[in-house]
mmCIF file of the N, C-alpha and C atoms, coordinates in Angstrom:
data_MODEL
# 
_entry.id   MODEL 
# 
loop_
_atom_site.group_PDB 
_atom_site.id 
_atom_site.type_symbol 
_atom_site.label_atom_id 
_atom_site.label_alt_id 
_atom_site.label_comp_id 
_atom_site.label_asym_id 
_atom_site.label_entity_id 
_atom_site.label_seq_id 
_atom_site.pdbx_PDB_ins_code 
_atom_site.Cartn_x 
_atom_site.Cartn_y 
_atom_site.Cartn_z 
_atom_site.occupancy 
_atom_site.B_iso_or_equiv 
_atom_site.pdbx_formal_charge 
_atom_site.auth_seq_id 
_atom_site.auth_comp_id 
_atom_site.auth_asym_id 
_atom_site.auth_atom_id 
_atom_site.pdbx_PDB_model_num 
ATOM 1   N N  . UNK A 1 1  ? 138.751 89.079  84.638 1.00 0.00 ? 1  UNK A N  1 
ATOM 2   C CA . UNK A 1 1  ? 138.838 88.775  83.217 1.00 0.00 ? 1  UNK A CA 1 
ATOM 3   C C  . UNK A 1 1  ? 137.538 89.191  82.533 1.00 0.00 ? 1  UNK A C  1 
ATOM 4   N N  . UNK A 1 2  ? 137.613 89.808  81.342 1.00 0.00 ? 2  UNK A N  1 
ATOM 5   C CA . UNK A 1 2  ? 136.602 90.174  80.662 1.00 0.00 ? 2  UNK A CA 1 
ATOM 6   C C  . UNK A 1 2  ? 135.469 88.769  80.091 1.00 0.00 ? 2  UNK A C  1 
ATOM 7   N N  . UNK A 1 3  ? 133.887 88.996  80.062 1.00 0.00 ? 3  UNK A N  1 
ATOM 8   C CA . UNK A 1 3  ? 133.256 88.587  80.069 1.00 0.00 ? 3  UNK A CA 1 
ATOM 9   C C  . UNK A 1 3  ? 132.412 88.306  78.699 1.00 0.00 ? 3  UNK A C  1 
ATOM 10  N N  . UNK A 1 4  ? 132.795 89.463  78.103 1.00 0.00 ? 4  UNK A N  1 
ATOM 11  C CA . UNK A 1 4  ? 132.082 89.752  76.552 1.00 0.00 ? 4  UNK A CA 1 
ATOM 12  C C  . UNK A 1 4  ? 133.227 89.389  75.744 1.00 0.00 ? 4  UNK A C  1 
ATOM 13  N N  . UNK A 1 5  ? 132.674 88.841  74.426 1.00 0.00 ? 5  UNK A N  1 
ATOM 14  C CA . UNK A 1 5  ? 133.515 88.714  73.278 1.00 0.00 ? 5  UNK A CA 1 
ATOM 15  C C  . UNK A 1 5  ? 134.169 89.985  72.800 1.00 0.00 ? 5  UNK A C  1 
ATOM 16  N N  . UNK A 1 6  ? 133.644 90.893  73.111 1.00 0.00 ? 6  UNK A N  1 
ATOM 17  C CA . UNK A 1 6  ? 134.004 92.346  72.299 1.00 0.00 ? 6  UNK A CA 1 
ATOM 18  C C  . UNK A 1 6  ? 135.132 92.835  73.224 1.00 0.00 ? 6  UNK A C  1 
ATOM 19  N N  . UNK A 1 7  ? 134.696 92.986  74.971 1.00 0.00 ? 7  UNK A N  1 
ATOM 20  C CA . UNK A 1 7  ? 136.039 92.942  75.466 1.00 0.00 ? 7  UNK A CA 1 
ATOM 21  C C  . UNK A 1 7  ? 137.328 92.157  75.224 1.00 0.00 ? 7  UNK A C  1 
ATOM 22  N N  . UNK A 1 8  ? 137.213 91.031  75.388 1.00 0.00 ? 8  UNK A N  1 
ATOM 23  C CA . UNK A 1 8  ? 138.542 90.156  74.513 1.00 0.00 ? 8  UNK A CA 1 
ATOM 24  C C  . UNK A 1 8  ? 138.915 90.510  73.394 1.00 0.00 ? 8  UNK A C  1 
ATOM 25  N N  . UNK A 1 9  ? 138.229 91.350  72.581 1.00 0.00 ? 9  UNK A N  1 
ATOM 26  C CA . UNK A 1 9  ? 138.844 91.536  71.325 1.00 0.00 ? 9  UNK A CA 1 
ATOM 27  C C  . UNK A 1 9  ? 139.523 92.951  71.675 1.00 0.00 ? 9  UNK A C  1 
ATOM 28  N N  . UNK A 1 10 ? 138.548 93.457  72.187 1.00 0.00 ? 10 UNK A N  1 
ATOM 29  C CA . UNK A 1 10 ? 139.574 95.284  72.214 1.00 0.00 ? 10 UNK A CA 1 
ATOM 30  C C  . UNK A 1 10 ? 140.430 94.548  73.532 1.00 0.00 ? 10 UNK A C  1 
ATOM 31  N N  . UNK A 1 11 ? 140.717 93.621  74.158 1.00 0.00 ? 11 UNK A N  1 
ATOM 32  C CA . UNK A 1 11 ? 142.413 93.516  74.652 1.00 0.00 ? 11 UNK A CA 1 
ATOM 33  C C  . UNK A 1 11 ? 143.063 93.087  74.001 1.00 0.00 ? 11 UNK A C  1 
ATOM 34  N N  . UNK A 1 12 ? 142.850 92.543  72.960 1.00 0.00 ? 12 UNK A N  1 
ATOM 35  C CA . UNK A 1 12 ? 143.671 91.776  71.511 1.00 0.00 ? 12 UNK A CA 1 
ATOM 36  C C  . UNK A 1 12 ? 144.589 93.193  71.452 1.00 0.00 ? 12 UNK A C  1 
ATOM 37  N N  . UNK A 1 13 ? 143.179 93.710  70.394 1.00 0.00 ? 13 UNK A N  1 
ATOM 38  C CA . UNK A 1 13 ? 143.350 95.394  69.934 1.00 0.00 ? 13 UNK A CA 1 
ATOM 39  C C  . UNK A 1 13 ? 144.688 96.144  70.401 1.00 0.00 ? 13 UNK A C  1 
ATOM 40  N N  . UNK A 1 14 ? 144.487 96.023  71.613 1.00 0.00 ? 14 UNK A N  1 
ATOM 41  C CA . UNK A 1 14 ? 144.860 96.940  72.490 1.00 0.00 ? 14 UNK A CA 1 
ATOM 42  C C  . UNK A 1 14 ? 146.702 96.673  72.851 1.00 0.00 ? 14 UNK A C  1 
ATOM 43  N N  . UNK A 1 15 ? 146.395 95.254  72.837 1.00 0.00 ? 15 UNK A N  1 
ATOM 44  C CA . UNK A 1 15 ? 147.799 94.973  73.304 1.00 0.00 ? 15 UNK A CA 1 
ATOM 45  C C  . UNK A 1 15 ? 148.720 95.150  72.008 1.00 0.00 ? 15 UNK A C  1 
ATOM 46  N N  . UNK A 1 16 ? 147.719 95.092  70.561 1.00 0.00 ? 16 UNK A N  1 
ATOM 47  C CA . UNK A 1 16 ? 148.475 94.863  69.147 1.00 0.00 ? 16 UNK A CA 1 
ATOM 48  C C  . UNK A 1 16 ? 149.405 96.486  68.884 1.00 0.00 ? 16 UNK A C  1 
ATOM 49  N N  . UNK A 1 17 ? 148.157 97.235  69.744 1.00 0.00 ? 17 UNK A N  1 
ATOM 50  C CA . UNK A 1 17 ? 148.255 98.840  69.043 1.00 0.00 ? 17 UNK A CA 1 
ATOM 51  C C  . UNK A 1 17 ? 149.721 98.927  70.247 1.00 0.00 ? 17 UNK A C  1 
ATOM 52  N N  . UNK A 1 18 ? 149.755 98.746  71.392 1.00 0.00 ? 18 UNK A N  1 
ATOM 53  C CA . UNK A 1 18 ? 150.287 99.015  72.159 1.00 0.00 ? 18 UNK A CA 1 
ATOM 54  C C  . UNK A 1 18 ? 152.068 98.628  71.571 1.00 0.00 ? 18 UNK A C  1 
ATOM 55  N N  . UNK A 1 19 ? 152.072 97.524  71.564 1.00 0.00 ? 19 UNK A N  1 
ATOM 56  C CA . UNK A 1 19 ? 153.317 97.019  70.907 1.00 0.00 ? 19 UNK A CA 1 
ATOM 57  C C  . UNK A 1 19 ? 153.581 97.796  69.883 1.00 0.00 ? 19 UNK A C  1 
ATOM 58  N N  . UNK A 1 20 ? 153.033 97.873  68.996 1.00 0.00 ? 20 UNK A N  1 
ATOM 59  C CA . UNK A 1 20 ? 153.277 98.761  67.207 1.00 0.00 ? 20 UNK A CA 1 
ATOM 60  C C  . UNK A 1 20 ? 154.003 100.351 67.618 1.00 0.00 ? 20 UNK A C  1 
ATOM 61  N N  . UNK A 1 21 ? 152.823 100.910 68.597 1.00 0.00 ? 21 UNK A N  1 
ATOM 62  C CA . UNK A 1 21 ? 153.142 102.054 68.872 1.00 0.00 ? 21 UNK A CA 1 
ATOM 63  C C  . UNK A 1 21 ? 154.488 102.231 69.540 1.00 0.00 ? 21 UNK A C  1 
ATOM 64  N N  . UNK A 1 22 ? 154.855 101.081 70.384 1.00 0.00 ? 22 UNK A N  1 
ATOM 65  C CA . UNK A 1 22 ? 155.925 101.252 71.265 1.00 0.00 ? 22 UNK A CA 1 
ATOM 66  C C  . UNK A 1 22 ? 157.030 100.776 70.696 1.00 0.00 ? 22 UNK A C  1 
ATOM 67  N N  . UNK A 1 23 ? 157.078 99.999  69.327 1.00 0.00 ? 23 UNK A N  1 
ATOM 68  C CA . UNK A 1 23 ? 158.214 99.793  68.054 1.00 0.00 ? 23 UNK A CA 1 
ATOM 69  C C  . UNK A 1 23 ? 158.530 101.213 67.233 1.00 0.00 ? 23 UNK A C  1 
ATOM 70  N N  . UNK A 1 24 ? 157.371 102.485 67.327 1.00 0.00 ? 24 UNK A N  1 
ATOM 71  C CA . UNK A 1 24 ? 157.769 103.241 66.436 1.00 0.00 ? 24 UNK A CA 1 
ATOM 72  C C  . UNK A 1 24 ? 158.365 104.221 67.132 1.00 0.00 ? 24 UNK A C  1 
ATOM 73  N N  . UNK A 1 25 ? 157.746 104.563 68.585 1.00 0.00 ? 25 UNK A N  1 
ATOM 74  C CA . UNK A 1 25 ? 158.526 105.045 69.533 1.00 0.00 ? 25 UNK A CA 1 
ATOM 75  C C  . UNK A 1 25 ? 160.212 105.227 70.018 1.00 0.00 ? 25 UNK A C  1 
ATOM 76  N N  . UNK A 1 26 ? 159.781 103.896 69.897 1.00 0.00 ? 26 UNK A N  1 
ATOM 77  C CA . UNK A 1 26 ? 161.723 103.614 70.562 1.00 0.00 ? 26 UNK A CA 1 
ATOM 78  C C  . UNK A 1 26 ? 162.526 103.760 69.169 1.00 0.00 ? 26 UNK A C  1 
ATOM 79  N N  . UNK A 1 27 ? 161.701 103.066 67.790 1.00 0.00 ? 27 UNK A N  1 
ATOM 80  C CA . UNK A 1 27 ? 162.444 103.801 66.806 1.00 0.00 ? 27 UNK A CA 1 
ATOM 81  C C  . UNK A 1 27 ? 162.967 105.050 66.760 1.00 0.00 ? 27 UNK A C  1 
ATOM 82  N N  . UNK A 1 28 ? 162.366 105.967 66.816 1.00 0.00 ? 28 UNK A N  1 
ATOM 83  C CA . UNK A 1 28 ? 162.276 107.487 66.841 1.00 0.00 ? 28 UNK A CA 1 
ATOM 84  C C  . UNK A 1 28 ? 163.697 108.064 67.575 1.00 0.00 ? 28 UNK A C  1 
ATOM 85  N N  . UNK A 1 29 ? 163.355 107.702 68.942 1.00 0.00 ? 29 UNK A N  1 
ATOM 86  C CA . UNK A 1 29 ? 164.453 107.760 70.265 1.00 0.00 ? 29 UNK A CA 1 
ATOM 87  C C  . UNK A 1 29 ? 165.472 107.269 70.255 1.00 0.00 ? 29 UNK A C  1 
ATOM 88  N N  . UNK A 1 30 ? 165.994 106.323 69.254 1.00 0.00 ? 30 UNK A N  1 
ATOM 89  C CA . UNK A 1 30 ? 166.903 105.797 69.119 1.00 0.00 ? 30 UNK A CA 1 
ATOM 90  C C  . UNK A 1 30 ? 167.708 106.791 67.692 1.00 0.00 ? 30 UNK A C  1 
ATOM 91  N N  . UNK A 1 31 ? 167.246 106.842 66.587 1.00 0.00 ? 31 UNK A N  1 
ATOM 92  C CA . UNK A 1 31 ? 167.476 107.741 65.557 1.00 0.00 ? 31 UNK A CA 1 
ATOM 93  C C  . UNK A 1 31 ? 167.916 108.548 66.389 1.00 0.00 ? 31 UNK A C  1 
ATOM 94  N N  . UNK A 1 32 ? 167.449 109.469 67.097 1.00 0.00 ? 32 UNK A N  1 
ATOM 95  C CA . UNK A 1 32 ? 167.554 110.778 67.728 1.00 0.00 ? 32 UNK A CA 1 
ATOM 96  C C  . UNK A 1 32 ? 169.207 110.989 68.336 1.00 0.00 ? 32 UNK A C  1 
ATOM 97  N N  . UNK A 1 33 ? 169.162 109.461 69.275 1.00 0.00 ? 33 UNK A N  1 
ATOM 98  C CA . UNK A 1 33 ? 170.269 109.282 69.894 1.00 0.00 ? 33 UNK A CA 1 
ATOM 99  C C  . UNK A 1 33 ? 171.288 109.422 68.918 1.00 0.00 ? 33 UNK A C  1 
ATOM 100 N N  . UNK A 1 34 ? 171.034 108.701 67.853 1.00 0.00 ? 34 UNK A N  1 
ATOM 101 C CA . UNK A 1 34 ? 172.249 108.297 66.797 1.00 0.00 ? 34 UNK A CA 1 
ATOM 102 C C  . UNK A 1 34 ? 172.230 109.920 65.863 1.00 0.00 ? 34 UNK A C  1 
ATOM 103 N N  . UNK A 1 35 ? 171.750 110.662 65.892 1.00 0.00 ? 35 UNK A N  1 
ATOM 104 C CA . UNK A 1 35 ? 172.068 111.961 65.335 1.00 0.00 ? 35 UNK A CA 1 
ATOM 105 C C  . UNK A 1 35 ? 172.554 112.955 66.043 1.00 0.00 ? 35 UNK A C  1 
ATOM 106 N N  . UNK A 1 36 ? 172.028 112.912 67.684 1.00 0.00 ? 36 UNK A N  1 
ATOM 107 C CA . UNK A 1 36 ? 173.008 113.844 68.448 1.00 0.00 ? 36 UNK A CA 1 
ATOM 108 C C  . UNK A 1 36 ? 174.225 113.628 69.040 1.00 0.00 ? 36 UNK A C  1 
ATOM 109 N N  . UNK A 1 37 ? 174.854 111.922 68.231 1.00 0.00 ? 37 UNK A N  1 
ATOM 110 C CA . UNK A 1 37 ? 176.251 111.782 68.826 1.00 0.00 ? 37 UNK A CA 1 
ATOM 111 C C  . UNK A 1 37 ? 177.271 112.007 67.241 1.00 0.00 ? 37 UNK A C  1 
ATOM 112 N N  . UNK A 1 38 ? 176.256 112.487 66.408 1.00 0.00 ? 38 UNK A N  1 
ATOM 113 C CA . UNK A 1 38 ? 176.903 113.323 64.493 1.00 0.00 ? 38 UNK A CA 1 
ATOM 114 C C  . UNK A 1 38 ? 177.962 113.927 65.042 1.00 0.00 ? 38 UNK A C  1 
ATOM 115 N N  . UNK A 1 39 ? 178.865 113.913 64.647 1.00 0.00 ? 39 UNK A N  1 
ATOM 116 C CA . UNK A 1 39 ? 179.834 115.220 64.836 1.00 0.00 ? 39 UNK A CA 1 
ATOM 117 C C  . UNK A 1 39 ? 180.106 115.620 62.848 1.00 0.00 ? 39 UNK A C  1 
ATOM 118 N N  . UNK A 1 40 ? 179.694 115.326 62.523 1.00 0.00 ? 40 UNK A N  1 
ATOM 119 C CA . UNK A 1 40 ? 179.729 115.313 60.565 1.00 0.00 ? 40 UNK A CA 1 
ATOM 120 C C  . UNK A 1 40 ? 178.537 116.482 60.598 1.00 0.00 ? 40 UNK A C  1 
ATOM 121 N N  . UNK A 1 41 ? 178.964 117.822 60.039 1.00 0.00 ? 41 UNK A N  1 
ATOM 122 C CA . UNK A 1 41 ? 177.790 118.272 59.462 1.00 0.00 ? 41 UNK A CA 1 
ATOM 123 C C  . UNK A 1 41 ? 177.165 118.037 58.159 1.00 0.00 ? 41 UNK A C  1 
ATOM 124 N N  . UNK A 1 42 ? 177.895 117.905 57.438 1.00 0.00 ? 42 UNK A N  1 
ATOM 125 C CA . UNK A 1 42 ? 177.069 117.127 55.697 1.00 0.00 ? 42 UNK A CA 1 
ATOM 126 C C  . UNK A 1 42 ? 176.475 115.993 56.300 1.00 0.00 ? 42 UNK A C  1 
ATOM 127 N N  . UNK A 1 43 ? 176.612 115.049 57.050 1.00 0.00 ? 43 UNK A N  1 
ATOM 128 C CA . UNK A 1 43 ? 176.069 113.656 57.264 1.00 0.00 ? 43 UNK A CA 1 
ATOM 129 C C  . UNK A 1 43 ? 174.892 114.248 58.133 1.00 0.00 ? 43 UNK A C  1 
ATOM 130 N N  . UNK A 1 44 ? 175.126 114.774 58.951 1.00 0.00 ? 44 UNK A N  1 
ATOM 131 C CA . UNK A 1 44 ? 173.989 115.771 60.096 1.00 0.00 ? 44 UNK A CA 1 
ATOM 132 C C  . UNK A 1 44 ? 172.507 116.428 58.929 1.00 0.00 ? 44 UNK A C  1 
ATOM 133 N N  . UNK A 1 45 ? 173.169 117.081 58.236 1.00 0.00 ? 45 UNK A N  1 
ATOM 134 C CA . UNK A 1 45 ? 172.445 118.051 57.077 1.00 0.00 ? 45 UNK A CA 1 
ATOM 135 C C  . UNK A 1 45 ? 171.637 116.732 56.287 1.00 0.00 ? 45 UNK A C  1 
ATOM 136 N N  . UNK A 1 46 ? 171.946 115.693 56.085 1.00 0.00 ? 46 UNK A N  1 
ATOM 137 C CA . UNK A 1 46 ? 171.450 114.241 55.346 1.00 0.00 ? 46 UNK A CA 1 
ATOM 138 C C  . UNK A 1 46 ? 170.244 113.857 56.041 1.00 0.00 ? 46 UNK A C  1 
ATOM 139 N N  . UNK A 1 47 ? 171.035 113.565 57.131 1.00 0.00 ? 47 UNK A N  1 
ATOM 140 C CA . UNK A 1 47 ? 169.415 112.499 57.846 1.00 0.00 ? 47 UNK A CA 1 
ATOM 141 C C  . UNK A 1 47 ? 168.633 113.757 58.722 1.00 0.00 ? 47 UNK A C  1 
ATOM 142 N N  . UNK A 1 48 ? 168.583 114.581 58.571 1.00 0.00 ? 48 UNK A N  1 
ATOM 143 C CA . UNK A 1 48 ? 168.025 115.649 59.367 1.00 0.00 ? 48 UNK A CA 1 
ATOM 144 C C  . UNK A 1 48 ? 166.339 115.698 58.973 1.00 0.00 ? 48 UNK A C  1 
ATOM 145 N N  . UNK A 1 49 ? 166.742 115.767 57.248 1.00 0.00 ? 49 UNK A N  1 
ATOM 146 C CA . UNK A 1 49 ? 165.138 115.843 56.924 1.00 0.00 ? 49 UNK A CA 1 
ATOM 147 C C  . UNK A 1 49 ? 164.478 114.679 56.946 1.00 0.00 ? 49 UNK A C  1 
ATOM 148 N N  . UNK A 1 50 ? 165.440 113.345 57.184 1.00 0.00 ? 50 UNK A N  1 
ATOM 149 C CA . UNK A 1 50 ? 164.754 112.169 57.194 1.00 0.00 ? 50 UNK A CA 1 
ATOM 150 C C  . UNK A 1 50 ? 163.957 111.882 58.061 1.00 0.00 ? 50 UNK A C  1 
ATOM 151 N N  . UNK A 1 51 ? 164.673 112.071 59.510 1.00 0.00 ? 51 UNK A N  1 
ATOM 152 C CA . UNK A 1 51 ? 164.390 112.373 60.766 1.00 0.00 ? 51 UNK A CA 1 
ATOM 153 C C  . UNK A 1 51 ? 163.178 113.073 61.650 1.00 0.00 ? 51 UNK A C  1 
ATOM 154 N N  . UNK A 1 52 ? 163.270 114.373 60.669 1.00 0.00 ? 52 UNK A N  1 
ATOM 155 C CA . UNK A 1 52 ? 161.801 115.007 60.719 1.00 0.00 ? 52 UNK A CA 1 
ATOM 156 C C  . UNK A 1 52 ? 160.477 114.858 60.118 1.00 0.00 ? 52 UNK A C  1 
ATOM 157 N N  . UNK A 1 53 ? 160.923 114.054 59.306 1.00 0.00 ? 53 UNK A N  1 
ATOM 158 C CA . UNK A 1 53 ? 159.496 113.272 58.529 1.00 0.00 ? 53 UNK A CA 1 
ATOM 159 C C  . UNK A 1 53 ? 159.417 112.203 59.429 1.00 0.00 ? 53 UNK A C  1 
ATOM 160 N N  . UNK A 1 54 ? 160.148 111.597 59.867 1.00 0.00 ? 54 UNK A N  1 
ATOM 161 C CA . UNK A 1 54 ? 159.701 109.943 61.154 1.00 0.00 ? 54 UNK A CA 1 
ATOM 162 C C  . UNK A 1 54 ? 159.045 110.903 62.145 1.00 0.00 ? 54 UNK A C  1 
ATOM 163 N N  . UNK A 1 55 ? 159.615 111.943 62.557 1.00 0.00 ? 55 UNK A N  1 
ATOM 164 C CA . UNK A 1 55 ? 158.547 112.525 63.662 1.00 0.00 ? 55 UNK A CA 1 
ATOM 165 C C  . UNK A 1 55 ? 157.271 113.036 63.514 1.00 0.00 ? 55 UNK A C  1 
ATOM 166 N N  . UNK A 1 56 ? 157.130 113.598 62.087 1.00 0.00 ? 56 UNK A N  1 
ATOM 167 C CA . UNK A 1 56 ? 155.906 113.889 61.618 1.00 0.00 ? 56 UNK A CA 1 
ATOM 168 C C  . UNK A 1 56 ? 154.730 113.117 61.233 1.00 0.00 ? 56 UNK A C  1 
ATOM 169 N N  . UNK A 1 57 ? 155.630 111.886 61.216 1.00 0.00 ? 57 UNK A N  1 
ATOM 170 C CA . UNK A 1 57 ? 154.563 110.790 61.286 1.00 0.00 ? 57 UNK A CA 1 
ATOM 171 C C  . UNK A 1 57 ? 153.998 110.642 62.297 1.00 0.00 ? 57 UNK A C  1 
ATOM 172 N N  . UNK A 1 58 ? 154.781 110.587 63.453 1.00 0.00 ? 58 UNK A N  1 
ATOM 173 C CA . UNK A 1 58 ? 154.402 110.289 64.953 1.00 0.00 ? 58 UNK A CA 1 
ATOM 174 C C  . UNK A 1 58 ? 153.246 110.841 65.361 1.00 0.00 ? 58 UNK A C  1 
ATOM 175 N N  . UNK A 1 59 ? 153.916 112.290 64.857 1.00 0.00 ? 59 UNK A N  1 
ATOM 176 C CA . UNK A 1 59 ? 152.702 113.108 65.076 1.00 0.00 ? 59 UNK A CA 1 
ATOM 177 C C  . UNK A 1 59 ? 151.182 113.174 64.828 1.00 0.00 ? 59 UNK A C  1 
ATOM 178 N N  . UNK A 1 60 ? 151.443 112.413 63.477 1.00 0.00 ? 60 UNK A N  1 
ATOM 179 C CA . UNK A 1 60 ? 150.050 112.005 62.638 1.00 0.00 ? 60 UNK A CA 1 
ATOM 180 C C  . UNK A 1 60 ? 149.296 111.257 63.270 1.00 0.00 ? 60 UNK A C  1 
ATOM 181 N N  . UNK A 1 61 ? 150.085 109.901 63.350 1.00 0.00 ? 61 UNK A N  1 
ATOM 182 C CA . UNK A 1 61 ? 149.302 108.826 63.896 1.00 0.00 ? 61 UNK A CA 1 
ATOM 183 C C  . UNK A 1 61 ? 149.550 108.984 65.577 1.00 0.00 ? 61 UNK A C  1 
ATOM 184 N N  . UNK A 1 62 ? 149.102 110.221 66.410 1.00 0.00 ? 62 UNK A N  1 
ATOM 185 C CA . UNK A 1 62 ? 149.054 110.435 67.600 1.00 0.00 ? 62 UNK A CA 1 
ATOM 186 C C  . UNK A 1 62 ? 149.971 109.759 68.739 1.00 0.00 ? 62 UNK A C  1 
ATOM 187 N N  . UNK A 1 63 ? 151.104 109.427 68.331 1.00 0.00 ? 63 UNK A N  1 
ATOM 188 C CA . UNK A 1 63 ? 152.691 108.789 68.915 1.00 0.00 ? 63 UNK A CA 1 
ATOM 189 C C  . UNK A 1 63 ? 152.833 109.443 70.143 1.00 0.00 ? 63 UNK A C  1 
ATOM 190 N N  . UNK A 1 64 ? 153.234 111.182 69.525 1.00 0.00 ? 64 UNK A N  1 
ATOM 191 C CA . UNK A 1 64 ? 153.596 111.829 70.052 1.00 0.00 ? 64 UNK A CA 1 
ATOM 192 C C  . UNK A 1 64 ? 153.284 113.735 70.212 1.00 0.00 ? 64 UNK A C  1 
ATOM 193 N N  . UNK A 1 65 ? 153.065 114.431 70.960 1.00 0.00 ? 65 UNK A N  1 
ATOM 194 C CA . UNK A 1 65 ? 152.488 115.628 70.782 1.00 0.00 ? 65 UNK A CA 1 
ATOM 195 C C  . UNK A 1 65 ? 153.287 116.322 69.898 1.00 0.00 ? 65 UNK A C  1 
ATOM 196 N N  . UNK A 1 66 ? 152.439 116.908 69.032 1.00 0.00 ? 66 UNK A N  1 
ATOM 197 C CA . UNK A 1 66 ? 152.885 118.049 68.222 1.00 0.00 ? 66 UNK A CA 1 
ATOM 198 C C  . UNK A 1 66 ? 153.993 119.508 68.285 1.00 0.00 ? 66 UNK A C  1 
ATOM 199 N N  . UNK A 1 67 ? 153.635 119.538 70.002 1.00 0.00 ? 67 UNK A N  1 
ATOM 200 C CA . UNK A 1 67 ? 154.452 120.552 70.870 1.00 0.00 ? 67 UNK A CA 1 
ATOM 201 C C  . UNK A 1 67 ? 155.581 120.243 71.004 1.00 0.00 ? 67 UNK A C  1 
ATOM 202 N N  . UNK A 1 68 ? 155.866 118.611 71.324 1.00 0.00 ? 68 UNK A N  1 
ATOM 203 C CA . UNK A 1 68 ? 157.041 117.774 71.673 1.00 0.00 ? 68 UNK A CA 1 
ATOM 204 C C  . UNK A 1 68 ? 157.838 117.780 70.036 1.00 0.00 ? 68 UNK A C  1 
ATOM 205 N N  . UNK A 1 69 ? 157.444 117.159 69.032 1.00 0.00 ? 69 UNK A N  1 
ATOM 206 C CA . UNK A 1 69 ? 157.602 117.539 67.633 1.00 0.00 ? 69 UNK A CA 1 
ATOM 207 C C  . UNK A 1 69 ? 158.329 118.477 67.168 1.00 0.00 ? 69 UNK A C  1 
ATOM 208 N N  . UNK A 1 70 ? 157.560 119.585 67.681 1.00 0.00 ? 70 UNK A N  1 
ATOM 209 C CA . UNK A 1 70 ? 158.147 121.070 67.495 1.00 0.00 ? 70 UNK A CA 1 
ATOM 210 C C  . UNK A 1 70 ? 159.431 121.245 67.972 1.00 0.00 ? 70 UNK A C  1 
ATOM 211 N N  . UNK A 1 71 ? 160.086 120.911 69.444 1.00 0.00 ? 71 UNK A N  1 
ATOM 212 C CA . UNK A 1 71 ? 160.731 121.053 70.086 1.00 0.00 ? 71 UNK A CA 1 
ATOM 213 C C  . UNK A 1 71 ? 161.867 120.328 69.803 1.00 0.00 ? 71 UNK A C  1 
ATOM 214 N N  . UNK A 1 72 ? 161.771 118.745 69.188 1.00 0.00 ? 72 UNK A N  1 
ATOM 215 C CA . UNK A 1 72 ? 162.445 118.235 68.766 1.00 0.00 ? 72 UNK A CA 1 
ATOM 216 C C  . UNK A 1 72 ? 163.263 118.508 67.594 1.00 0.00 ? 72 UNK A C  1 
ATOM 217 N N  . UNK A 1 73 ? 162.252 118.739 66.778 1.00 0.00 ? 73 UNK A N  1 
ATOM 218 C CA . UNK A 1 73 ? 162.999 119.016 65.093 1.00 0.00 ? 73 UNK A CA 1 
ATOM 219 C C  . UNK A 1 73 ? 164.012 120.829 65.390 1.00 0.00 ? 73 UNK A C  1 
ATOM 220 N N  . UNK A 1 74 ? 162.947 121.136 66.549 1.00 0.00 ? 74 UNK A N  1 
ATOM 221 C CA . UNK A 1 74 ? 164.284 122.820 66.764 1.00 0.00 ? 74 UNK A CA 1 
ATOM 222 C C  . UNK A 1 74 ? 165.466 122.541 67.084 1.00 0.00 ? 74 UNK A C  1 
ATOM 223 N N  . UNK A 1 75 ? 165.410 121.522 68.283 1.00 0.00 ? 75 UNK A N  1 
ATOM 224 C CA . UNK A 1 75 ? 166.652 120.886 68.998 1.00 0.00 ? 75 UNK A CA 1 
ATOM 225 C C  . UNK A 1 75 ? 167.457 120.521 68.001 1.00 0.00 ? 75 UNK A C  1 
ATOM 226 N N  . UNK A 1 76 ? 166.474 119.917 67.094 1.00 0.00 ? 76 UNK A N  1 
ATOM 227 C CA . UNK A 1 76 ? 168.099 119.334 65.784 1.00 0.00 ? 76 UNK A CA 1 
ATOM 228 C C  . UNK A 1 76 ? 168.367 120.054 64.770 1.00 0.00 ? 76 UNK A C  1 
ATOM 229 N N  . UNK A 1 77 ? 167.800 121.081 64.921 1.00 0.00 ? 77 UNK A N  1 
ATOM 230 C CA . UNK A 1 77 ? 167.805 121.981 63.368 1.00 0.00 ? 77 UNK A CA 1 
ATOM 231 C C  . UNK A 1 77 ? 169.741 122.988 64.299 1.00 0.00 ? 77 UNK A C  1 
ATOM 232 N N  . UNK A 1 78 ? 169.159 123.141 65.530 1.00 0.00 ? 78 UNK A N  1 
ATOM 233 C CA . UNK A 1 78 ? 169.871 124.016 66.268 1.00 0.00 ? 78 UNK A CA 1 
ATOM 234 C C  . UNK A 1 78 ? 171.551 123.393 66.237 1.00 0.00 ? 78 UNK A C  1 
ATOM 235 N N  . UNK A 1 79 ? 171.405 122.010 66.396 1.00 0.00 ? 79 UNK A N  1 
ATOM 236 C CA . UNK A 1 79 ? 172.426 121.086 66.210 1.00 0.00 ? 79 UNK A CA 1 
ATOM 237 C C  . UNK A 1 79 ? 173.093 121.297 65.018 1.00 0.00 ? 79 UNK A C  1 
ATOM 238 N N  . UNK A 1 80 ? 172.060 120.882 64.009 1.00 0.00 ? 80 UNK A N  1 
ATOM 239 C CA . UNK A 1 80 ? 172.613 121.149 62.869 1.00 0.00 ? 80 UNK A CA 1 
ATOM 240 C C  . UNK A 1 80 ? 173.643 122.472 62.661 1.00 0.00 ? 80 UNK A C  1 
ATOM 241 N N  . UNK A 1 81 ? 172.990 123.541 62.915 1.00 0.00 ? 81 UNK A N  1 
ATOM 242 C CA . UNK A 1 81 ? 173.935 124.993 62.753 1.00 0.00 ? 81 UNK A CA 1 
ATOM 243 C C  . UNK A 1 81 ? 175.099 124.599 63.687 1.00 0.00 ? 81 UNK A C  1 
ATOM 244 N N  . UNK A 1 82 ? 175.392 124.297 64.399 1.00 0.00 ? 82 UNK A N  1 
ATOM 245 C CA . UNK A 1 82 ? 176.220 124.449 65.357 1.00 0.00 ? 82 UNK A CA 1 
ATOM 246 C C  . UNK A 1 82 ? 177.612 123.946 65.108 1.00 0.00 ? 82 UNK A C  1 
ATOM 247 N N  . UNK A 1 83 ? 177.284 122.613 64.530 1.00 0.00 ? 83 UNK A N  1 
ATOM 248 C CA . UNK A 1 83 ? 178.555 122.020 63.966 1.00 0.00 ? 83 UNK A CA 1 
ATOM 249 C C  . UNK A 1 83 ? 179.047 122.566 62.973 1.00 0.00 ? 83 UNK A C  1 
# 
């Protein structure tokens, strides 16, 4: 167990950031799920750009890699055409 006041606080920190991050996460992954079971392309074409702004956030606040980002919003753009 930590010894310093400052350690106890960055496990506060740590456990606060940890949770937050892992609420916006599973947000994300879950959206995702619920857009690649669309079979609607107007409804598809709707939340598409919504979708890619939640990831671009991710991206911001270091969620998730930028590369991964990339790959994602192609995956659904690709979706999108398809239907």
């Amino acid at each position: 167990m930590a010894n310093h006041k400052s350690a106890l606080k960055r496990i506060r920190q740590n456990e606060a950031r940890r949770l937050h991050n892992r609420y916006y996460t599973k947000s994300m992954r879950n959206a995702l799920r619920d857009f690649r079971n669309l079979k609607d392309k107007k409804e598809a074409e709707e939340n598409y750009p919504k979708l890619a702004s939640m990831i671009d956030k991710l991206v911001k606040k270091n969620l998730i890699h930028k590369n991964k980002a990339a790959n994602l919003k192609s995956q659904m753009a690709k979706q999108v055409n398809t239907l």
